[in-house]
N, C-alpha and C positions, 0 to 999 in steps of 0.2 A: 747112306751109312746105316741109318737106323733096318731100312728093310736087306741091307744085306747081313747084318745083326741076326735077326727072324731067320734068315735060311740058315743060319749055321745053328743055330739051336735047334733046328730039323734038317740035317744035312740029306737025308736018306730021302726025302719025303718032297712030292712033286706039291708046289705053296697051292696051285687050283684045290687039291686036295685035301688039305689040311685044314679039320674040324673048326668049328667056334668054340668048341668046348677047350682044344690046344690050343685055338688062339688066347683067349683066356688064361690058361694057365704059364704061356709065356709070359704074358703082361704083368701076371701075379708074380712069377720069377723075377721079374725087372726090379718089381716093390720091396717086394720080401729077402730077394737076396743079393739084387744088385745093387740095389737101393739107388738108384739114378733120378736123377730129378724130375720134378710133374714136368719139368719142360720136356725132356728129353719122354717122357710116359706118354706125352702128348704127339711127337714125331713120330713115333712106335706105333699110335694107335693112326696115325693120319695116315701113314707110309704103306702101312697092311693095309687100309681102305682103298686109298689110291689103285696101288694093283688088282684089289680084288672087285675093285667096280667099274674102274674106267679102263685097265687093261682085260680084267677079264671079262667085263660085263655081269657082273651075278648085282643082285639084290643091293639095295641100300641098308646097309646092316649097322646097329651103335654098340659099340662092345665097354661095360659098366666093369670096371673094375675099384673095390675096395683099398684105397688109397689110405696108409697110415695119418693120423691124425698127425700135424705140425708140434713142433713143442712150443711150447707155453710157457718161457721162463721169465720169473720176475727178477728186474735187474736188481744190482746191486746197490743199496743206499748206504750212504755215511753218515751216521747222525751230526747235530750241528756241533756237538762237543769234537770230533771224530776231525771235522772240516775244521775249524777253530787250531787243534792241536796241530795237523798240517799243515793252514798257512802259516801261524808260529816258528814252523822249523824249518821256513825258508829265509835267511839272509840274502842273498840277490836280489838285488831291486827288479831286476829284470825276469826272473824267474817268480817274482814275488809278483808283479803286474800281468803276469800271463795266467796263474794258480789266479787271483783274483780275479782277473776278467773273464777267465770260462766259469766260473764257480757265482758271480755273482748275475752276470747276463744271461746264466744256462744257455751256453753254447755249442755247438759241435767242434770238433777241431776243426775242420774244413773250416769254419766260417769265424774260428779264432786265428788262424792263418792269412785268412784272406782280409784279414780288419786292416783299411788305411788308414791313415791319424785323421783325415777329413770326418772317416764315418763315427766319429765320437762326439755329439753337441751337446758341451756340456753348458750351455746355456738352456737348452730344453730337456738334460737331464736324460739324455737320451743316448740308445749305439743303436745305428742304422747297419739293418746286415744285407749287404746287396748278394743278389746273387745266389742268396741258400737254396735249400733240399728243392728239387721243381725248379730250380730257378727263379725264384721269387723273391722278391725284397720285404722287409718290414722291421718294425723296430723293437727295439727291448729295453732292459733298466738301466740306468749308469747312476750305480750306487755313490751315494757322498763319499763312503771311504773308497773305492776304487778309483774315484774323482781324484783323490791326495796320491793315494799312491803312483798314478798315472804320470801326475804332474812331475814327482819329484823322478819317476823313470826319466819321461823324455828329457829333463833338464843333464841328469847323467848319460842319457844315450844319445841323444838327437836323433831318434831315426828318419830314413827321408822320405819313404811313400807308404811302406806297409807298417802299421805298430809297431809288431813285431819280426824285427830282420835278424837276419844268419849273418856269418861271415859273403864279404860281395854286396851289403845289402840284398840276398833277396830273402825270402819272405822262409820265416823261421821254418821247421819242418815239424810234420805231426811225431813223429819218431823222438825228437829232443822234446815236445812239451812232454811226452807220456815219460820219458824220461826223470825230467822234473819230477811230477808227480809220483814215481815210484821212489825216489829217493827222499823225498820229504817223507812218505808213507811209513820208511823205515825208519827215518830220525825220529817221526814224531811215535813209533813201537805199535803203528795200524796194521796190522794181518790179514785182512781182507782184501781178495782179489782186487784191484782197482786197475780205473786207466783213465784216459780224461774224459769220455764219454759217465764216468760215473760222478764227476761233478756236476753234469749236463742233469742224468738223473737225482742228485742230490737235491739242486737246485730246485726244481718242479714238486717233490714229495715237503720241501721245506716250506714252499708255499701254499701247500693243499692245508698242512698241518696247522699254520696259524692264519687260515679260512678265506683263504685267497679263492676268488670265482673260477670254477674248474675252465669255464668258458676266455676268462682273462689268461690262464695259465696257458693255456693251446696258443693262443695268440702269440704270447711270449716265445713259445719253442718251435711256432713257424710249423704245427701239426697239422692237415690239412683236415682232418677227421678228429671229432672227439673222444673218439673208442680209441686212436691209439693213447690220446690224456689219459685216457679212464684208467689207464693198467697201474695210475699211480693211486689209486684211491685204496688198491689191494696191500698197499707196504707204507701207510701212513701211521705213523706211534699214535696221533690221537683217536684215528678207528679203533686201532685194536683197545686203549683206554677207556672206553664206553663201554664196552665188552666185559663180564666179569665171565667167567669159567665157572659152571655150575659147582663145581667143588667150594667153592668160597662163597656158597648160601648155606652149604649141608654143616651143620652142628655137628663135628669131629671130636 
């Protein structure tokens, strides 16, 4: 698919013949106007070698193309007043135990879905998340007050394998928690893009700011690399608090 891609953007043109300077600037077309992905920039580039060295025999050639930088966006946080004001404006117990156990374990939804009442010890104060990001298991916090709130859910719910169940019992959907959270958002008057993944980020920026070890924090959110923790040190309220703005030395 990819090389028969390449013949159509030189339909005229025998492929033995066609330059490395054209091959180039197809590939540049791919970036800049197709915008198709390094995957697919990567087929493109494999696809042209292929024919041109083992079907045609020519040269082992590397063809370097200027690939646009990724973006780079920092996610969105809610400060703790923000998180405060929208657990508040949840009455459902149940909805009220879902908002607190992504928000307080920083969770992903996947692995707030997949929570069963087993993976909860709260004798060791603990949530075991089986099965996260990689497939990997490890544990997080189970805060005192999500401890109460938990309790007083299952007594009203009984759920039977997963925390969190749907209609059927089975296991709530990512779709109804973001749900949740978008409706609290607007009771509690938050205007910020949100979704549950931004409790996830909430959670981690709240613990950088009252000086939680960046190394304990990774641990917590199951990050395999510390460079992806690190993007929270860029959107912490006490960084920038150290910080004065030179305008506020200068005698105005």
């Amino acid at each position: 698919m990819a090389f028969t891609d390449f013949l159509i953007y030189y339909p005229d043109r025998d492929p033995e013949k066609i330059s490395e300077v054209e091959i180039k600037n197809y590939l540049l077309y791919l970036v800049t106007e197709k915008r198709v992905s390094a995957s697919y920039q990567n087929q493109a580039v494999n696809a042209i070698k292929f024919y041109l060295e083992e079907v045609c025999g020519n040269d082992r050639n590397t063809y370097y193309i200027d690939r646009p930088l990724k973006e780079s966006k920092l996610p969105t946080v809610l400060a703790e007043e923000e998180i405060s004001a929208i657990l508040k404006a949840v009455t459902n117990i149940k909805h009220k135990a879902i908002l607190y156990t992504i928000y307080s374990a920083g969770l992903r939804v996947s692995e707030a879905i997949s929570l069963e009442i087993t993976h909860i010890d709260s004798k060791r104060k603990m949530i075991v998340i089986k099965g996260g990001k990689g497939k990997k298991d490890r544990t997080t916090l189970l805060s005192e007050k999500l401890l109460l709130i938990l309790r007083e859910y299952y007594k009203s719910q009984r759920p039977k394998k997963y925390l969190f169940e749907g209609q059927g019992k089975e296991r709530y959907s990512a779709s109804s928690m973001n749900k949740i959270l978008k409706a609290a958002c607007i009771k509690a008057g938050i205007r910020k893009k949100v979704s549950i993944h931004t409790l996830r980020h909430s959670f981690a920026t709240h613990l950088l700011e009252r000086g939680t070890d960046i190394r304990y924090i990774q641990s917590l959110l199951g990050h395999n690399s510390s460079k992806t923790t690190e993007i929270y040190t860029h959107i912490t309220k006490t960084a920038f608090e150290r910080i004065k703005s030179p305008l506020d030395n200068i005698d105005i």
